[in-house]
N, C-alpha and C positions, 0 to 999 in steps of 0.2 A: 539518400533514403536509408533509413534504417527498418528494420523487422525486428519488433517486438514480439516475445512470447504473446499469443492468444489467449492463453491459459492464467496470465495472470489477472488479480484485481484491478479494477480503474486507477484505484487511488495507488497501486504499486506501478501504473504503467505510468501515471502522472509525474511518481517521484522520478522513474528512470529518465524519462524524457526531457526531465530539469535536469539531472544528472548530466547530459548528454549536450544540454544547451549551456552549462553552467561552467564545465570542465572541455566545450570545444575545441579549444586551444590544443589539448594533450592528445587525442586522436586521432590517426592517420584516416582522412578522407579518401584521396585518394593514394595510386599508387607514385604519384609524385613526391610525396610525401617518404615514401619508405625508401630514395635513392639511397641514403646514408648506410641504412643498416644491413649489415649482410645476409646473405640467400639462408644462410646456414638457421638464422633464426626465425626469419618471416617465410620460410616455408616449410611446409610437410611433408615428412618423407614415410613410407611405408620399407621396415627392413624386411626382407623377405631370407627365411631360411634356402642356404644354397646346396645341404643336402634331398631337400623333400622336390621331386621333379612337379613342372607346371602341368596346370588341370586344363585339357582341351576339351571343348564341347561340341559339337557337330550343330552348325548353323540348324536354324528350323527357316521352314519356306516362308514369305509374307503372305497372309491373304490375299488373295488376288483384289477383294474388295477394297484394302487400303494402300492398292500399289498406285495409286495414281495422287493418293495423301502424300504419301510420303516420298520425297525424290532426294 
């Protein structure tokens, strides 16, 4: 499954979508696909500065109305 922009035109979602069936070959589906390449480039890393200290929040309570939604 892929997720096209909503925002684009028909006729630009038509081209991507040939795109996509045209060029399947070069595409990692799944993550089977990406045993070869190292971590270092198929993932995302966030650097975080190690002088500025981390930001704690104080939990808020759940509604009680959706404590039995969410478990």
């Amino acid at each position: 499954m892929v997720n096209i922009n909503a925002q684009l035109k028909t006729n630009k979602v038509l081209e991507v979508e040939q795109l996509f069936k045209e060029f399947k070959n070069v595409f990692a589906w799944t993550y089977k696909y990406l045993k070869n390449i190292p971590p270092k480039l198929a993932q995302h890393r966030i650097e975080l500065e190690t002088t500025i200290p981390l930001a704690h929040q104080a939990r808020y309570r759940l509604n009680p109305n959706y404590a039995t939604i969410v478990k």
